[in-house]
CHARMM-style PDB file with segment names, atoms N, HN, CA, C and O in Angstrom:
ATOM      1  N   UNK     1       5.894   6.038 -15.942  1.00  0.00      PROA
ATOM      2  CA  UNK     1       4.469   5.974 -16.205  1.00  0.00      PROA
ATOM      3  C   UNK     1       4.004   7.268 -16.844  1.00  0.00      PROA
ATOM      4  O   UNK     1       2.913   7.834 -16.920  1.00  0.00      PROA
ATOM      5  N   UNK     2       5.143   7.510 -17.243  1.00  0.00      PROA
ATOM      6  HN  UNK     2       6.029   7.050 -17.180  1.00  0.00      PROA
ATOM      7  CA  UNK     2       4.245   8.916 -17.893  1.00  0.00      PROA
ATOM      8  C   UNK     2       3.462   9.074 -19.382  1.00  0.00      PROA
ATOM      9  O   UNK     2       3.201  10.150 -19.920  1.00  0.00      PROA
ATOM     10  N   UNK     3       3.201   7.938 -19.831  1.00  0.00      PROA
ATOM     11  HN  UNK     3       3.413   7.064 -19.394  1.00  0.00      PROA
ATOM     12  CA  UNK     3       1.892   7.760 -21.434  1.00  0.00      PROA
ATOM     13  C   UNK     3       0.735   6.897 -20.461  1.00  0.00      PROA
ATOM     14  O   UNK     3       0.872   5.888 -19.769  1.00  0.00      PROA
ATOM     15  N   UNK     4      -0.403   7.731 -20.726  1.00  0.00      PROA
ATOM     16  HN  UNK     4      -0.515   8.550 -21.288  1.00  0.00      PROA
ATOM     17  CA  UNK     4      -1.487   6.478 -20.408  1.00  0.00      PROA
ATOM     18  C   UNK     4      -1.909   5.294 -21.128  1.00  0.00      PROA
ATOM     19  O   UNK     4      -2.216   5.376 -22.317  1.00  0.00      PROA
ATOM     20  N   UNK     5      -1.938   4.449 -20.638  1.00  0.00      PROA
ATOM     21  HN  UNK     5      -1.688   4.383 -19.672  1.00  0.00      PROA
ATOM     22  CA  UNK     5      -2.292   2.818 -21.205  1.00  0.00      PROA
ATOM     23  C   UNK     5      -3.687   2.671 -21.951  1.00  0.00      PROA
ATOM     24  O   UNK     5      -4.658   3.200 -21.410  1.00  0.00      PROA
ATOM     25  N   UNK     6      -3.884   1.912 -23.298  1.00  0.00      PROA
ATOM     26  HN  UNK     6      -3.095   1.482 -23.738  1.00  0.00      PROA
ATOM     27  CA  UNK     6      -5.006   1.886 -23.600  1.00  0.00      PROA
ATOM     28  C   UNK     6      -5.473   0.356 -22.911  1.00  0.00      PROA
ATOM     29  O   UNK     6      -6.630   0.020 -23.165  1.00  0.00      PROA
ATOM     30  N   UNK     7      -4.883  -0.320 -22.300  1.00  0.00      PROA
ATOM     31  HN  UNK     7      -3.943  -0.048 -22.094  1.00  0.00      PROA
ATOM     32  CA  UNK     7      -5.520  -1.570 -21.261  1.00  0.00      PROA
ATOM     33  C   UNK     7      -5.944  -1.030 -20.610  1.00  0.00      PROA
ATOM     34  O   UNK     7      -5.757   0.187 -20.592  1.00  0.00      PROA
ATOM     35  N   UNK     8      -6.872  -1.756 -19.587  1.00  0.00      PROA
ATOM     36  HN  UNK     8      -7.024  -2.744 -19.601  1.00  0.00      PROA
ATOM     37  CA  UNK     8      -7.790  -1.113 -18.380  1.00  0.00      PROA
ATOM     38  C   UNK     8      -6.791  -1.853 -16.969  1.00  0.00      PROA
ATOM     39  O   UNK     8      -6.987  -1.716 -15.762  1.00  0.00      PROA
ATOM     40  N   UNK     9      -5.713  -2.640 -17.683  1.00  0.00      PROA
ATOM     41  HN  UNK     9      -5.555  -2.751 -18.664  1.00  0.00      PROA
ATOM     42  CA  UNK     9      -4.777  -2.864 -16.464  1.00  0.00      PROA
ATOM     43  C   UNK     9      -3.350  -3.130 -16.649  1.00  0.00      PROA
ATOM     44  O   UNK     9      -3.093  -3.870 -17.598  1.00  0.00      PROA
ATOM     45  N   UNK    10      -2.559  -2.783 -16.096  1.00  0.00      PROA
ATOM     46  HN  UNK    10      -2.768  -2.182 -15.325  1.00  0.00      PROA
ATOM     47  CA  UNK    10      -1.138  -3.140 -16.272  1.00  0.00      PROA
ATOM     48  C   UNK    10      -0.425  -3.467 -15.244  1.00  0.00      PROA
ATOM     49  O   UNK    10      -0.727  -2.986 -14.152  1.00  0.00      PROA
ATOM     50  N   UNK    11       0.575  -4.276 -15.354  1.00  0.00      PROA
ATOM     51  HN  UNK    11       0.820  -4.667 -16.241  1.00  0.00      PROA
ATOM     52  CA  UNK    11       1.204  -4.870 -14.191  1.00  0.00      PROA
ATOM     53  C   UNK    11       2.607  -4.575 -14.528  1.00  0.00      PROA
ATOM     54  O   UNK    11       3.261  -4.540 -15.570  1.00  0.00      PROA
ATOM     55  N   UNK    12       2.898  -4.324 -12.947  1.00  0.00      PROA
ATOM     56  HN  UNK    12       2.366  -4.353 -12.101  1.00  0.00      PROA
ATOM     57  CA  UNK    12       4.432  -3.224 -12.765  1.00  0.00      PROA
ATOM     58  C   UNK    12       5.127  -4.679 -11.727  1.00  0.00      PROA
ATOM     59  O   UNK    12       4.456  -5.445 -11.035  1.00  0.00      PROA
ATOM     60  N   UNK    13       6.610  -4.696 -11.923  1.00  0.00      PROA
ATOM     61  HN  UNK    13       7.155  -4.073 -12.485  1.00  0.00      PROA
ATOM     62  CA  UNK    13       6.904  -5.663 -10.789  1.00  0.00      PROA
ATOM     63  C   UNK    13       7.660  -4.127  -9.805  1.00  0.00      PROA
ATOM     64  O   UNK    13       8.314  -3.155 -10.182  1.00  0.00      PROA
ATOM     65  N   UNK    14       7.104  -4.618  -8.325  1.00  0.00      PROA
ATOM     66  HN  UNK    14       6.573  -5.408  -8.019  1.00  0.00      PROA
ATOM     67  CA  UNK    14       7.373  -3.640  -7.459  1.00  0.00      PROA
ATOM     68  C   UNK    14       7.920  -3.764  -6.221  1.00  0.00      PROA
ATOM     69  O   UNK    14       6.988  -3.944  -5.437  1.00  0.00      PROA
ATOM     70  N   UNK    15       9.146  -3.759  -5.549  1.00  0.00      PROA
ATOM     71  HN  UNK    15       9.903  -3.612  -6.186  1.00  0.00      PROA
ATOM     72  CA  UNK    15       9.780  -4.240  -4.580  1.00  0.00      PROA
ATOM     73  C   UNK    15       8.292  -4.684  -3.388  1.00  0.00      PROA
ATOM     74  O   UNK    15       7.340  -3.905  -3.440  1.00  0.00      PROA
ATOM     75  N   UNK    16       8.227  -5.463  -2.754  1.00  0.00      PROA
ATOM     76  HN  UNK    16       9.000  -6.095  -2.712  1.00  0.00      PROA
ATOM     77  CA  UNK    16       7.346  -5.482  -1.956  1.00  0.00      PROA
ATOM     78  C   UNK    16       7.383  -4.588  -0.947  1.00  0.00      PROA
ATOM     79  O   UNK    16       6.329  -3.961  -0.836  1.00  0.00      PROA
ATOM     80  N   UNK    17       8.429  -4.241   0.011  1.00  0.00      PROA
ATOM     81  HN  UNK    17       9.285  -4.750  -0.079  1.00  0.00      PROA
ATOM     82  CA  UNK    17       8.906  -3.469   0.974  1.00  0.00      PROA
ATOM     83  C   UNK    17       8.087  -1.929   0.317  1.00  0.00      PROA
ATOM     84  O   UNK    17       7.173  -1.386   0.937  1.00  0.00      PROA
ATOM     85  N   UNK    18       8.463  -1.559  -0.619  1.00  0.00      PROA
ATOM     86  HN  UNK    18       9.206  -2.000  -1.123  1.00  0.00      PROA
ATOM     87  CA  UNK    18       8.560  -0.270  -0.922  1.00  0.00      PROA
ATOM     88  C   UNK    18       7.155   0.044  -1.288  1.00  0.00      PROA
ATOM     89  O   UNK    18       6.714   1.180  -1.118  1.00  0.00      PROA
ATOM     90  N   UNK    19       6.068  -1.401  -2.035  1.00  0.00      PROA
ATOM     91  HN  UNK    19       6.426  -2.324  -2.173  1.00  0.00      PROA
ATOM     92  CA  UNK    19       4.735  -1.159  -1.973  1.00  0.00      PROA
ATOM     93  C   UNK    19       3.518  -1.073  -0.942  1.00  0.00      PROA
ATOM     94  O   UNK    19       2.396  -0.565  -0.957  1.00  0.00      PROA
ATOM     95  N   UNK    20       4.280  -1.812  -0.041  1.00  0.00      PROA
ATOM     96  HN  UNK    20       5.191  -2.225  -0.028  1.00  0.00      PROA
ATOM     97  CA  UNK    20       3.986  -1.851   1.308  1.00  0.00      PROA
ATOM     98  C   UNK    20       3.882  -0.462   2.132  1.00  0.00      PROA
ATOM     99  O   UNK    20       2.924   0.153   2.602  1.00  0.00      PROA
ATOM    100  N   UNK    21       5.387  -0.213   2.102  1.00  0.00      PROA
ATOM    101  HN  UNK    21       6.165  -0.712   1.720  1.00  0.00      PROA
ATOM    102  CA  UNK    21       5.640   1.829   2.683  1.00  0.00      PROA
ATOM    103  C   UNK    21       4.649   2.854   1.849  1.00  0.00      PROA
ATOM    104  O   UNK    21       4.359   3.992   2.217  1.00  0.00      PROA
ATOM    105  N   UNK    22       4.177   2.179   0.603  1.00  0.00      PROA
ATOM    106  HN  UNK    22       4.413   1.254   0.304  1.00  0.00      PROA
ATOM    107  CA  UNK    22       3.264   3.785   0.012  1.00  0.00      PROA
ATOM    108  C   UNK    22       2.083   3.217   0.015  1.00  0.00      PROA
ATOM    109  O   UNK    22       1.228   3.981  -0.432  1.00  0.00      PROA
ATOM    110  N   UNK    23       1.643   2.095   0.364  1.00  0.00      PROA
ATOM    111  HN  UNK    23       2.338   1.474   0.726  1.00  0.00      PROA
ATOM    112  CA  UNK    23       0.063   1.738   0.885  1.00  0.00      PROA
ATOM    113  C   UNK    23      -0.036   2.396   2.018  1.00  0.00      PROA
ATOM    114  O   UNK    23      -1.003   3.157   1.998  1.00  0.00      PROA
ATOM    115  N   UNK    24       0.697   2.427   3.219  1.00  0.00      PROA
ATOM    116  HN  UNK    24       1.483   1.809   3.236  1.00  0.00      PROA
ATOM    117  CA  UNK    24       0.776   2.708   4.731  1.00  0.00      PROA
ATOM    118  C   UNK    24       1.232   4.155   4.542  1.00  0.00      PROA
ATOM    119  O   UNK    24       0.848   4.853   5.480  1.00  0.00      PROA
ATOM    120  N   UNK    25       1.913   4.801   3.646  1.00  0.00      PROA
ATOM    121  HN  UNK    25       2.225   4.234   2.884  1.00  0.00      PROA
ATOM    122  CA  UNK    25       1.709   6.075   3.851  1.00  0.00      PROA
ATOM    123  C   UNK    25       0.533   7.113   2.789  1.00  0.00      PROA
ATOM    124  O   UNK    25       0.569   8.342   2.842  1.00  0.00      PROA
ATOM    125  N   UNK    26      -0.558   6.259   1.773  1.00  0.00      PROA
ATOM    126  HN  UNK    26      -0.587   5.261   1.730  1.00  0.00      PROA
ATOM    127  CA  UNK    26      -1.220   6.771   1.097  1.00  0.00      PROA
ATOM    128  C   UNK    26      -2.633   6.471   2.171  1.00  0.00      PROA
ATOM    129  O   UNK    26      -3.731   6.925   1.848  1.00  0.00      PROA
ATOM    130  N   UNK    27      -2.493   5.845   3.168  1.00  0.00      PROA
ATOM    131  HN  UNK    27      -1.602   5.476   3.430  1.00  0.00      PROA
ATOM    132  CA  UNK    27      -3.474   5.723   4.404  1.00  0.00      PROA
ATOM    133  C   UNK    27      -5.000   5.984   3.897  1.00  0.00      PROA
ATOM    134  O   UNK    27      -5.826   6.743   4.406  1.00  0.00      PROA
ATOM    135  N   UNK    28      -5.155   5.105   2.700  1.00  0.00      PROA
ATOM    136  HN  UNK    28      -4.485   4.488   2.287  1.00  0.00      PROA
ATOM    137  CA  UNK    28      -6.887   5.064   2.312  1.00  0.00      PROA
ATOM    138  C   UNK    28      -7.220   6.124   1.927  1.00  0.00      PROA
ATOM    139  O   UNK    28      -8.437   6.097   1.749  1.00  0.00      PROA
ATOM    140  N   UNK    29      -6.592   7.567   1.570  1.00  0.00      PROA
ATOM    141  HN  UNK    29      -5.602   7.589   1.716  1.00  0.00      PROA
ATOM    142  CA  UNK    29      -7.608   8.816   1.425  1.00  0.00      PROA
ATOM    143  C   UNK    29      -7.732   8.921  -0.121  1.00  0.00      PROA
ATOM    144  O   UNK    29      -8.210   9.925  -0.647  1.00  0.00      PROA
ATOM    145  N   UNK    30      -7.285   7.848  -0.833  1.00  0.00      PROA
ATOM    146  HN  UNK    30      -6.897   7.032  -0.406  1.00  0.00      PROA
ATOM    147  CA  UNK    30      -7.604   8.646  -2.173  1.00  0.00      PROA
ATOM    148  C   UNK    30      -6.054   9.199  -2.655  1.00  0.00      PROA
ATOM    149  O   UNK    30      -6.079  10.078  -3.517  1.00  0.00      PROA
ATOM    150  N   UNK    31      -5.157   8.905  -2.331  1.00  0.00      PROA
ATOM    151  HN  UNK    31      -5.137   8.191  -1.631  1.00  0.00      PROA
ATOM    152  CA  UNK    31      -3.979   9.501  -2.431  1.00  0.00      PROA
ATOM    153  C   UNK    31      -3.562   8.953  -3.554  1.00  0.00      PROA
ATOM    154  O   UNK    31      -3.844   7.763  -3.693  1.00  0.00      PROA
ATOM    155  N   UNK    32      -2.759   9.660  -4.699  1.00  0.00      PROA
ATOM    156  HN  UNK    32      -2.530  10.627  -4.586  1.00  0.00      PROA
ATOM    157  CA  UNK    32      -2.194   9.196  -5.778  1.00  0.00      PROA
ATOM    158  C   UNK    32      -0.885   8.193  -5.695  1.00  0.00      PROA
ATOM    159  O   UNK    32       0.091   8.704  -5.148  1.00  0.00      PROA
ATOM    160  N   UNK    33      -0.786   7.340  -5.988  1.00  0.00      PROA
ATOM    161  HN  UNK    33      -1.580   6.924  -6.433  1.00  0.00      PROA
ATOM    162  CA  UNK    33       0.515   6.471  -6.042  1.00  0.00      PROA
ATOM    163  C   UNK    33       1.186   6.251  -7.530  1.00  0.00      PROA
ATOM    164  O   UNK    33       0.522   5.538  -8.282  1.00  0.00      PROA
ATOM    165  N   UNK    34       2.580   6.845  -8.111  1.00  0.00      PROA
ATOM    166  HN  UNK    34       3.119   7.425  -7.500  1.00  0.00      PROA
ATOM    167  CA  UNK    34       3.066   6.843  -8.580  1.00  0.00      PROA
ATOM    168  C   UNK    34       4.029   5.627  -9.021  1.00  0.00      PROA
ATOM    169  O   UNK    34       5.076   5.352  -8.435  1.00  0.00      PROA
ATOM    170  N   UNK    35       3.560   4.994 -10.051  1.00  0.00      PROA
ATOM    171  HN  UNK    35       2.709   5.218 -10.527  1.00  0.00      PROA
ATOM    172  CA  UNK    35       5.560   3.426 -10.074  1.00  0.00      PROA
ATOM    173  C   UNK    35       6.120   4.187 -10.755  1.00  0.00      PROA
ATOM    174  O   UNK    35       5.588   4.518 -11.814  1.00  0.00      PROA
ATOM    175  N   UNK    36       7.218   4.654 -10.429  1.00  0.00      PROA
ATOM    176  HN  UNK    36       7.650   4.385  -9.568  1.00  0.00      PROA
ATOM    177  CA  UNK    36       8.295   4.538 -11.023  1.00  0.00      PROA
ATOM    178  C   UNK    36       9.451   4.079 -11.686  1.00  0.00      PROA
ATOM    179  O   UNK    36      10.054   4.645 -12.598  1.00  0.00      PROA
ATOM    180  N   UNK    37       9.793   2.629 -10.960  1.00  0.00      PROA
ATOM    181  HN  UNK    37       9.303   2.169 -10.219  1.00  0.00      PROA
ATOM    182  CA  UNK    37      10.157   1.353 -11.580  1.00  0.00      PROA
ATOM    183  C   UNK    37      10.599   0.618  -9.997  1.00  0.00      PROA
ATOM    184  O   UNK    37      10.630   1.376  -9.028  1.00  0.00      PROA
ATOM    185  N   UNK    38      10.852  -0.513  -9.848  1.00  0.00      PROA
ATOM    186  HN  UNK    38      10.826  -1.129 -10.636  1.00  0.00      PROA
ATOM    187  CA  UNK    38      11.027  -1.519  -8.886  1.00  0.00      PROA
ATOM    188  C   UNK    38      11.480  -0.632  -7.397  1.00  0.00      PROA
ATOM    189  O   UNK    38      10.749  -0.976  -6.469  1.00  0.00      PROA
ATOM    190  N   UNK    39      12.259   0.155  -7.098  1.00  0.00      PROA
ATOM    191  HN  UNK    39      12.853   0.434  -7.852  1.00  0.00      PROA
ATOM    192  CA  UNK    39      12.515   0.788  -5.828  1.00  0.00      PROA
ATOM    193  C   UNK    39      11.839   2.541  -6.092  1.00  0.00      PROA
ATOM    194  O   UNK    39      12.290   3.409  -5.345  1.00  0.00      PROA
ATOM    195  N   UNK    40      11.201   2.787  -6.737  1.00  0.00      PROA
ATOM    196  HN  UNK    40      10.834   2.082  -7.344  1.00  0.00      PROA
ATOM    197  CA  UNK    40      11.424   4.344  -7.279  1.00  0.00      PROA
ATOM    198  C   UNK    40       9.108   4.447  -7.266  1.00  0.00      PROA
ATOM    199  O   UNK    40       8.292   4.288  -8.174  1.00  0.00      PROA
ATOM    200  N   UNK    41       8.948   4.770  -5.789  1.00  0.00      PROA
ATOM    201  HN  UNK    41       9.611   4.899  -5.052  1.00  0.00      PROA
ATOM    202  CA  UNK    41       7.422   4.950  -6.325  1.00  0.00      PROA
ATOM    203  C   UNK    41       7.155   5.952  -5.418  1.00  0.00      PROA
ATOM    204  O   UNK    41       8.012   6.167  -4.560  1.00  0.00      PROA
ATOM    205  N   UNK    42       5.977   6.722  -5.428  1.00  0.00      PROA
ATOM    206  HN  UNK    42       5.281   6.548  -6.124  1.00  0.00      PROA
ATOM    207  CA  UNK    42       5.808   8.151  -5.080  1.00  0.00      PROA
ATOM    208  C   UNK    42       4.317   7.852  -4.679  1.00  0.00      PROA
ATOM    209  O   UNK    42       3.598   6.921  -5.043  1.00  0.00      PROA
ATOM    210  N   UNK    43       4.053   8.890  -3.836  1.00  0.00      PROA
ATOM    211  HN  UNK    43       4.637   9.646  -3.541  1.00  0.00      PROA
ATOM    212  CA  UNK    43       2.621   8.839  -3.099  1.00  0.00      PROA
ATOM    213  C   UNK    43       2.774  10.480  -3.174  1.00  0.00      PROA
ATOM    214  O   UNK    43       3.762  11.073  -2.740  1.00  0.00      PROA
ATOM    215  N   UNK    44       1.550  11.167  -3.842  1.00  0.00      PROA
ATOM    216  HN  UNK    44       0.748  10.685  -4.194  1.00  0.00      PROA
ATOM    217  CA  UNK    44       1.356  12.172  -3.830  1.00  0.00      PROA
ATOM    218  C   UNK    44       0.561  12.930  -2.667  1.00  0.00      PROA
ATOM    219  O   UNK    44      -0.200  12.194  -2.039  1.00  0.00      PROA
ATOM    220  N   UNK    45       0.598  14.165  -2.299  1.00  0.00      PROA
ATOM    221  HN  UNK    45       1.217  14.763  -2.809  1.00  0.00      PROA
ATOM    222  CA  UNK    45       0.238  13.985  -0.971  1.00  0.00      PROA
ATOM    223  C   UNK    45      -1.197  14.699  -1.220  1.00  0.00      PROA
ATOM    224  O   UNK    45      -1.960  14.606  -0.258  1.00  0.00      PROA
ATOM    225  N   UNK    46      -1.700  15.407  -2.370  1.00  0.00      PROA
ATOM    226  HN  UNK    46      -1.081  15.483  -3.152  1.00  0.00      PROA
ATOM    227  CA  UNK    46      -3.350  15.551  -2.604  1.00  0.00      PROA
ATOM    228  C   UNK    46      -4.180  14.716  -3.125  1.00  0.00      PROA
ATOM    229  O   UNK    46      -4.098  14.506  -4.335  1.00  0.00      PROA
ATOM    230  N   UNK    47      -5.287  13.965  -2.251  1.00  0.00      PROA
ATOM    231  HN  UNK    47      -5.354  14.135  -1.268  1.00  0.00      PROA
ATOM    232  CA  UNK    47      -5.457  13.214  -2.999  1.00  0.00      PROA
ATOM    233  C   UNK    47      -6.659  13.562  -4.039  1.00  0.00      PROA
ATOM    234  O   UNK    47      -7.412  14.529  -4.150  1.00  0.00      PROA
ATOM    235  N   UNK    48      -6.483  12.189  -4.842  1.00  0.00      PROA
ATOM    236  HN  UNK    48      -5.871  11.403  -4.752  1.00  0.00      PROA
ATOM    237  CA  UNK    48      -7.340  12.462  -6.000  1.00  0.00      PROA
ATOM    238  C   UNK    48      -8.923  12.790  -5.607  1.00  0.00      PROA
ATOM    239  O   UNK    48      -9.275  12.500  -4.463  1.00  0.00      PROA
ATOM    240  N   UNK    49      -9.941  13.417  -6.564  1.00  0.00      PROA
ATOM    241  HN  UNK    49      -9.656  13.653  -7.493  1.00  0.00      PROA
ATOM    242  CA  UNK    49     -11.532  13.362  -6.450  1.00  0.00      PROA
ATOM    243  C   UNK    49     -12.210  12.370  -6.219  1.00  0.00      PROA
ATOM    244  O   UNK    49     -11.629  11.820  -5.283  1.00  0.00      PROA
ATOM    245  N   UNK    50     -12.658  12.070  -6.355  1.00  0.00      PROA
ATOM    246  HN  UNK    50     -13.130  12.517  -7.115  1.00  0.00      PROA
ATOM    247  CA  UNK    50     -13.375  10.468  -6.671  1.00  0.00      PROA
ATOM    248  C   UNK    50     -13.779  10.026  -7.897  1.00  0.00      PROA
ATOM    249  O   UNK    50     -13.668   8.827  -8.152  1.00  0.00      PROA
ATOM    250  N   UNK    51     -14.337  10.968  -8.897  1.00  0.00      PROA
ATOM    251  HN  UNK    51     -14.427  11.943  -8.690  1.00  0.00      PROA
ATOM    252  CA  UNK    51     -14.033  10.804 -10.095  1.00  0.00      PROA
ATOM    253  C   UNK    51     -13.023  10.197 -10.321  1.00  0.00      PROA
ATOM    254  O   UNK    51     -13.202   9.218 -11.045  1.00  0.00      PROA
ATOM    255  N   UNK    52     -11.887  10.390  -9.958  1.00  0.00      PROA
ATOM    256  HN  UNK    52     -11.741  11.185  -9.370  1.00  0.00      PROA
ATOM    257  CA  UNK    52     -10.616   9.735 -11.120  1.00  0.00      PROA
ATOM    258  C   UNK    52     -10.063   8.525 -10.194  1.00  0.00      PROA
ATOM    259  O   UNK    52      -9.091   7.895 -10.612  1.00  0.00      PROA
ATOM    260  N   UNK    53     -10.588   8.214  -9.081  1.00  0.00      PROA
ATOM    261  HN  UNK    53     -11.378   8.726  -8.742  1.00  0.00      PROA
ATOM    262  CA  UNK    53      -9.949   6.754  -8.226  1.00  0.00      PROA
ATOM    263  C   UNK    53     -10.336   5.786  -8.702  1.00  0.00      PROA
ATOM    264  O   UNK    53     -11.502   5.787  -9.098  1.00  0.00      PROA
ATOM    265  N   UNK    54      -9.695   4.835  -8.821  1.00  0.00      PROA
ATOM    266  HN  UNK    54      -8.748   4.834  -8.499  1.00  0.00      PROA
ATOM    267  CA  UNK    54      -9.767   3.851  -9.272  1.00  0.00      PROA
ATOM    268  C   UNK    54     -10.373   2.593  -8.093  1.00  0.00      PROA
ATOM    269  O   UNK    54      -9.984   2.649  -6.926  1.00  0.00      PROA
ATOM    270  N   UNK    55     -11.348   1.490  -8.551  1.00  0.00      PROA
ATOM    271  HN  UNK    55     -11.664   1.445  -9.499  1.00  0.00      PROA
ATOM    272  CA  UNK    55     -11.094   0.644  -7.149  1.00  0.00      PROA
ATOM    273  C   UNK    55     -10.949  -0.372  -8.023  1.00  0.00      PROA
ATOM    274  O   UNK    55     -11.270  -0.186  -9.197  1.00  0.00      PROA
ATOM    275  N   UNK    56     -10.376  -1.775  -7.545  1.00  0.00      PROA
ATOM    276  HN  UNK    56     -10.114  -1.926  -6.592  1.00  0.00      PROA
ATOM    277  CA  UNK    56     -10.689  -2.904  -8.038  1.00  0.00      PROA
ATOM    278  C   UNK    56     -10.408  -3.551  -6.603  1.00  0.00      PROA
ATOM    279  O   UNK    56      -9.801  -3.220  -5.585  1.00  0.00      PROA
ATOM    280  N   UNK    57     -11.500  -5.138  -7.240  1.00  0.00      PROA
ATOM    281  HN  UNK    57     -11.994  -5.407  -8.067  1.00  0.00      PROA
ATOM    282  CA  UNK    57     -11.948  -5.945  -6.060  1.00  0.00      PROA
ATOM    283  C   UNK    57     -11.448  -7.160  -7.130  1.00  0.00      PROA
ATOM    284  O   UNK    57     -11.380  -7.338  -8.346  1.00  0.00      PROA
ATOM    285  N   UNK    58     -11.049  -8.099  -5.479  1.00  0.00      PROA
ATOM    286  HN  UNK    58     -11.104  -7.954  -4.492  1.00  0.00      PROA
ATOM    287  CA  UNK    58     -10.770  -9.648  -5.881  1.00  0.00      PROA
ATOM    288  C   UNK    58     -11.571 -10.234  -6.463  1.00  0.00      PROA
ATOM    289  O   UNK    58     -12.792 -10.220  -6.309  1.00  0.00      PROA
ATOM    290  N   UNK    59     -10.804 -10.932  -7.350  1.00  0.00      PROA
ATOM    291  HN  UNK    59      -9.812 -10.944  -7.476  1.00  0.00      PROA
ATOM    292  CA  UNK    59     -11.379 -12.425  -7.616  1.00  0.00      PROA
ATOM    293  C   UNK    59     -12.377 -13.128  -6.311  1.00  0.00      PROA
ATOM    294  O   UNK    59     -11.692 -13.367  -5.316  1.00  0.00      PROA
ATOM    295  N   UNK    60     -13.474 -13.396  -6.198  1.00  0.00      PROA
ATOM    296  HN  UNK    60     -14.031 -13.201  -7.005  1.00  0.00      PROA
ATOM    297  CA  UNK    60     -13.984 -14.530  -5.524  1.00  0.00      PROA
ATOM    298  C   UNK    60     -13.404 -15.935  -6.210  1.00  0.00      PROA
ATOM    299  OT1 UNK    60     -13.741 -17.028  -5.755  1.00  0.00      PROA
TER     300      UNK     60
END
């Protein structure tokens, strides 16, 4: 992931297990999450401002 995307979204395929472990260890604060590719993803441990977080919400 290292060029930024000119889409406003992109889709990574991501072991589930392993997206699961960096939701539960990025524990809601704003924490950066890294893909790396299917087993290879990173949770940074400062998290971001709020400026630069991203949110998105479901589909109703």
């Amino acid at each position: 992931m290292g060029k930024e995307s000119k889409q406003s979204v992109s889709v990574f395929q991501v072991n589930p297990t392993v997206w699961a472990q960096a939701l539960d260890l990025a524990d809601g604060d704003g924490r950066r999450i890294e893909i790396r590719g299917e087993f290879d993803v990173v949770v940074h441990n400062e998290p971001l401002p709020p400026s630069k977080r991203m949110t998105y919400a479901a589909a109703e």
